[in-house]
N, C-alpha and C positions, 0 to 999 in steps of 0.2 A: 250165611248159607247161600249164598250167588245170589244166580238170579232165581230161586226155586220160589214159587210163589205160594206166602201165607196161606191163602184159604184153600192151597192144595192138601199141606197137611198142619193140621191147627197144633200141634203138638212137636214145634219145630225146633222147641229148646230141646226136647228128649232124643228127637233126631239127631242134634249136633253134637251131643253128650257122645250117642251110643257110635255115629259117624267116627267123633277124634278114639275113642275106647280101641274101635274096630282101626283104624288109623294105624293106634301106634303100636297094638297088638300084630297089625300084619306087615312092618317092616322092618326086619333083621335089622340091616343099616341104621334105621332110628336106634333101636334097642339096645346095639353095639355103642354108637357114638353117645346116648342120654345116658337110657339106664344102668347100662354096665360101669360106666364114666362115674354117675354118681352125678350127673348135669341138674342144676336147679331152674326148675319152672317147670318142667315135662311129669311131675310125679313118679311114681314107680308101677310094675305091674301091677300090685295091688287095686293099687289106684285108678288103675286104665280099669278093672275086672267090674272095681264098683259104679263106676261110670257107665258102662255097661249095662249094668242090672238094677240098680240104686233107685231107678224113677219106674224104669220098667215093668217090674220082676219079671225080668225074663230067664230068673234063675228059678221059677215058680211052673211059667205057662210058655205056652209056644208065643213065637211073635206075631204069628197067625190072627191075635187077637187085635193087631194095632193095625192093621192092612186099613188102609181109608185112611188112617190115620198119623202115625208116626211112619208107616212104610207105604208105599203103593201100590205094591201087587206080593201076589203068593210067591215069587221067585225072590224079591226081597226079605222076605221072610224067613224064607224057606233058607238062603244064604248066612244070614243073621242067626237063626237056630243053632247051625251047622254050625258055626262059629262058637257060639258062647257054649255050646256043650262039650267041645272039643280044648276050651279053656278051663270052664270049670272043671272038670276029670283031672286036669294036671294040678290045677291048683287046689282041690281036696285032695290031692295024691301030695303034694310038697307044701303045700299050707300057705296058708295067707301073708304070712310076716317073713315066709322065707326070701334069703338074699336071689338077686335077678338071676343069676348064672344056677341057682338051681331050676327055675324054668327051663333055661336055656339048655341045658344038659340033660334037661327030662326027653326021654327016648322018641314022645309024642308031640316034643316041642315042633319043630317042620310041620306036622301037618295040621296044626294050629296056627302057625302062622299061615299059612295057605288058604284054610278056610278063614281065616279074618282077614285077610290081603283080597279071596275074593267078594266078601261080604260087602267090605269096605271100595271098591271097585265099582260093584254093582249101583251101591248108593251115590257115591261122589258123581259118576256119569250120568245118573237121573239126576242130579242138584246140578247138573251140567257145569259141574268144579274139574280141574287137572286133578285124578288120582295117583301123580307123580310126584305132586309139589310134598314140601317136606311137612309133617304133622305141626299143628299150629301149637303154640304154648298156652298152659292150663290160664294163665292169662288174660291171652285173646280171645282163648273159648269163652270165658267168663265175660270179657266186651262182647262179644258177637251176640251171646246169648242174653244179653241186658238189655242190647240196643235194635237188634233184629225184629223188624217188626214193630218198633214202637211205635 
C-alpha cells in the first residue's frame, strides 16, 4: 500500500482488496487484455466483485460505515458506493458465473467502469500510488496483503 501509513487506516488489507477490485473493475484496457484473454493470475469479474464486497459487505451497507477506517473521508466513500452499486445492478442483471463479454456488452457497462475508474482514483492518490500503473496480480495482492504492515 505505499507509503500510506498503518495507524491511518487499521483495516488496510480490506483496503487493498476493495483498491485492486475497484482497479481492475475500472480499466477497459486491463479487462480487454486479462479478462477477455482468458490471462491467468488477474481472476475474472466475478472475482474482482467478491473482492470488493467479500470482507466488506458493501453489498449490505454504505461504505459510510468504514470512514476512519478502511476509507478516509465521506468522498471516498461516497465514490466506493457509487461504484459497487453500479457493478452489482449488472452483475444481478447477467449473473455471477456469466462469461466477461457479457459485462462488457451490458448497456451500463461504461458507466461502471467510470465510477470504479473514479473510486479507484480517488483512493490510489490518497495512498499517494500512480493510478495509471497497471493492476497488480491476485498474486502480489496476496504478498502485499501478508507482508504490509508486518
Amino acid at each position: 500500500m505505499g507509503a500510506m501509513p498503518l495507524t491511518d487506516l487499521p483495516w488496510w488489507r480490506w483496503r487493498a482488496r476493495v483498491r485492486s477490485a475497484l482497479h481492475m473493475l475500472g480499466d477497459p484496457r486491463f479487462q480487454q487484455e486479462c479478462w477477455s484473454a482468458g490471462r491467468d493470475g488477474y481472476g475474472d469479474v466475478t472475482d474482482a466483485v467478491y473482492r470488493l464486497v467479500e470482507d466488506t459487505w458493501l453489498d449490505r451497507w454504505s461504505a459510510e460505515k468504514y470512514v476512519g477506517s478502511i476509507f478516509r473521508d465521506s468522498a471516498e466513500a461516497t465514490a466506493v458506493d457509487t461504484a459497487v452499486l453500479r457493478v452489482l445492478r449488472i452483475m444481478h442483471q447477467v449473473g455471477p458465473d456469466a462469461p466477461a463479454e457479457a459485462y462488457f456488452q451490458h448497456h451500463a457497462w461504461p458507466e461502471a467502469i467510470r465510477a470504479c475508474q473514479e473510486a479507484h482514483v480517488r483512493l490510489a492518490m490518497a495512498d499517494g500510488e500512480d493510478p495509471e500503473a497497471a493492476p497488480r496480480s491476485l498474486a502480489m495482492l496476496s504478498i502485499l496483503t501478508r507482508t504490509a504492515g508486518a
